[in-house]
C-alpha positions in Angstrom: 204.8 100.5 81.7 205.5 101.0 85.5 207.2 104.2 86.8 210.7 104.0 85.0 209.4 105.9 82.1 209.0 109.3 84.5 212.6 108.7 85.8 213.0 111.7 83.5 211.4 114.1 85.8 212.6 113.4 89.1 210.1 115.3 91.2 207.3 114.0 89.5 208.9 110.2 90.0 208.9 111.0 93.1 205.6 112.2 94.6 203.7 109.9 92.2 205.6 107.0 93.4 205.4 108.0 97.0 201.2 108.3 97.0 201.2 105.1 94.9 202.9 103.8 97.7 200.6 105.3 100.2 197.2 104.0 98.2 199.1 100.4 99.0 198.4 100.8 102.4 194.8 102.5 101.9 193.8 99.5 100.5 195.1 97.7 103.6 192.9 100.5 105.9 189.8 100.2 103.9 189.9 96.3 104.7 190.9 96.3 108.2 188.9 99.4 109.5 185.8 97.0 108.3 186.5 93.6 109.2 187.5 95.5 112.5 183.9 97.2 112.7 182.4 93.3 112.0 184.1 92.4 115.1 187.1 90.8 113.5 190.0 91.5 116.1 193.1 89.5 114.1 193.3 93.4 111.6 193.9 95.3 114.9 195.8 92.4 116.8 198.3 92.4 113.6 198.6 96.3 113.5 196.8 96.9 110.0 194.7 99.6 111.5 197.9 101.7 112.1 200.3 103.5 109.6 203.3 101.6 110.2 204.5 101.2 107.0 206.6 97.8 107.6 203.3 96.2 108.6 201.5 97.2 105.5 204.0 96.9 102.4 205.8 94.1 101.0 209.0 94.6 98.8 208.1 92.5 96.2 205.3 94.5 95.4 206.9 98.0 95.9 209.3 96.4 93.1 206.4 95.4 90.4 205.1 98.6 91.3 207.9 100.3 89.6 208.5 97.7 86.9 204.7 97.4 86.1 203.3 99.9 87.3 201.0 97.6 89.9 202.1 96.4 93.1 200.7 94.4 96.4 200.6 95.0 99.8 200.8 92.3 102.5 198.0 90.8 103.1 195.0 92.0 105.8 194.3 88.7 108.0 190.9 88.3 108.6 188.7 85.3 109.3 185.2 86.2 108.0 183.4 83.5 106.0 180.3 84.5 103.8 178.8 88.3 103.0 181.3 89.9 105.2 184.1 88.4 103.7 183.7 89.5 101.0 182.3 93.2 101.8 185.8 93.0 103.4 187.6 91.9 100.4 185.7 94.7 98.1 186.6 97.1 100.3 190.2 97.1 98.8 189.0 98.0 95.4 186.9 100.7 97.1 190.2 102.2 99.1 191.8 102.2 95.6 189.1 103.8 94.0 188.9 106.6 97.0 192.6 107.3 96.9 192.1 108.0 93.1 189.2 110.6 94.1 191.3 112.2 96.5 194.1 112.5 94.5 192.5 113.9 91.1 191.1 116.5 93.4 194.4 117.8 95.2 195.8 117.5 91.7 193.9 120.3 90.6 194.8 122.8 93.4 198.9 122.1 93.8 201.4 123.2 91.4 204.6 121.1 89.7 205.3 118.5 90.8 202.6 117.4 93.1 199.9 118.4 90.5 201.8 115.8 88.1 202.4 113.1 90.2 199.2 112.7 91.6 197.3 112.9 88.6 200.2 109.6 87.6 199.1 108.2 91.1 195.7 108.6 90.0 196.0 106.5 86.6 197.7 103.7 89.3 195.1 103.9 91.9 192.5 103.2 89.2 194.7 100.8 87.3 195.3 98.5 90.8 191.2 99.1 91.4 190.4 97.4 88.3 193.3 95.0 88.6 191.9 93.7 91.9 188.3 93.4 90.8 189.0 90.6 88.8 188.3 87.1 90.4 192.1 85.8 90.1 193.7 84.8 93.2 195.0 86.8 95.1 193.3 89.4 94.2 190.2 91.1 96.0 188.0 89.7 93.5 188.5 86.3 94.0 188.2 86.4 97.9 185.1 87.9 97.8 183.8 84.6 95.0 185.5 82.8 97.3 183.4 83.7 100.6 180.1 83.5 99.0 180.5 81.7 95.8 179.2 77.7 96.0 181.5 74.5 95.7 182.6 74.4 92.4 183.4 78.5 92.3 185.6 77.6 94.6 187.1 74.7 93.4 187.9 77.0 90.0 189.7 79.4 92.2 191.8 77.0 94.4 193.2 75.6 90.5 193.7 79.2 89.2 195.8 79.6 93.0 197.5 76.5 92.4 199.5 78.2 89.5 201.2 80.5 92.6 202.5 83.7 91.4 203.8 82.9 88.1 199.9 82.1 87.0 198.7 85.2 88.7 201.2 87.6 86.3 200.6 85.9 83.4 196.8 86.5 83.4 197.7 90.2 84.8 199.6 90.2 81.0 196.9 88.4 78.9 194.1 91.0 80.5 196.8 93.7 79.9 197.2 93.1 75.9 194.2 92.0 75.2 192.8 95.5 76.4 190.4 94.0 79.5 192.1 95.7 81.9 192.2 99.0 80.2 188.4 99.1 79.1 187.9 98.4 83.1 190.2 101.2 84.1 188.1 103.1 81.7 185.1 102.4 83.1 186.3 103.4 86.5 187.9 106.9 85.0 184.5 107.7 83.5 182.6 107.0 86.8 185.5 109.6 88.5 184.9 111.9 86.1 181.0 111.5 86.6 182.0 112.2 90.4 184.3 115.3 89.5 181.2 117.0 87.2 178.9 116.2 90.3 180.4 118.0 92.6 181.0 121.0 90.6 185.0 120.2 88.9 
């Protein structure tokens, strides 16, 4: 679980760590760039349409992310109610998924260690797009129920978010061992693959 394991191999610690790090702050583009194109100004205003790492990553996260192998960034501000909520909210699953594509593909045209790491990257990328499907706050999923879902949808979700972080990892754990998270992940690698065999790889 997490990264520790690959301490072993340096290199390979390294790069997959490092683009693990960078599909954090994908997630964080994917969302801004289209709350930005809805005409949301509080993304640009706050600088998450930029690369400036400090304005994208939270330590906390970057510390689960080696522990458990998923991490958070901060989180994009954004004030859109309804359907573009949560188009905005999806789109962080979406910039997961992407950053998976990408790096399966360079994987399979760079040598040791880059070749290693991203394919690790990859499993992470696709492990932190299924993770943030789910409908648990604070996860993607649950914004997006949130901004169309009707009173009592919402009413569920603000007692789940009552339970603060210590709530949140615990279902992260139950949906861990009980295999949910890994049949979505799954589901997601087949769909890449499908992707991969599409385009000719």
């Amino acid at each position: 679980m997490g990264l520790f394991p690959y301490l072993n191999d340096p290199p390979v610690f390294l790069v997959a760590f490092a683009f693990a790090v960078f599909g954090l702050v994908v997630h964080n583009l994917f969302q801004a760039y289209l709350a930005d194109r809805y005409g949301d100004t509080a993304p640009r205003r706050y600088g998450f349409l930029s690369l400036d790492l400090k304005v994208h990553l939270e330590p906390l996260g970057l510390v689960f992310l080696l522990l458990l192998g998923f991490g958070w960034p901060r989180t994009v501000l954004t004030n859109l109610p309804g359907r573009k909520g949560a188009m905005v909210a999806l789109m962080g699953p979406l910039g997961f998924f992407v950053a998976a594509f990408l790096y399966g593909l360079l994987a399979r045209f760079l040598p040791y260690p880059f070749g290693e790491g991203l394919l690790l990257a990859q499993r992470l990328m696709l492990l932190h797009a299924a993770i943030y499907l789910f409908p648990v706050p604070p996860l993607d999923g649950a914004k997006a129920l949130y901004a169309v879902g009707g009173y009592e949808a919402r009413r569920f979700l603000e007692q789940l978010a009552a339970y603060g972080p210590l709530g949140f990892i615990l279902i992260f754990l139950v949906l861990s061992y009980t295999g949910v998270t890994g049949a979505v992940v799954q589901g997601l690698a087949g769909f890449l693959a499908t992707l991969y065999r599409v385009i000719g790889l």
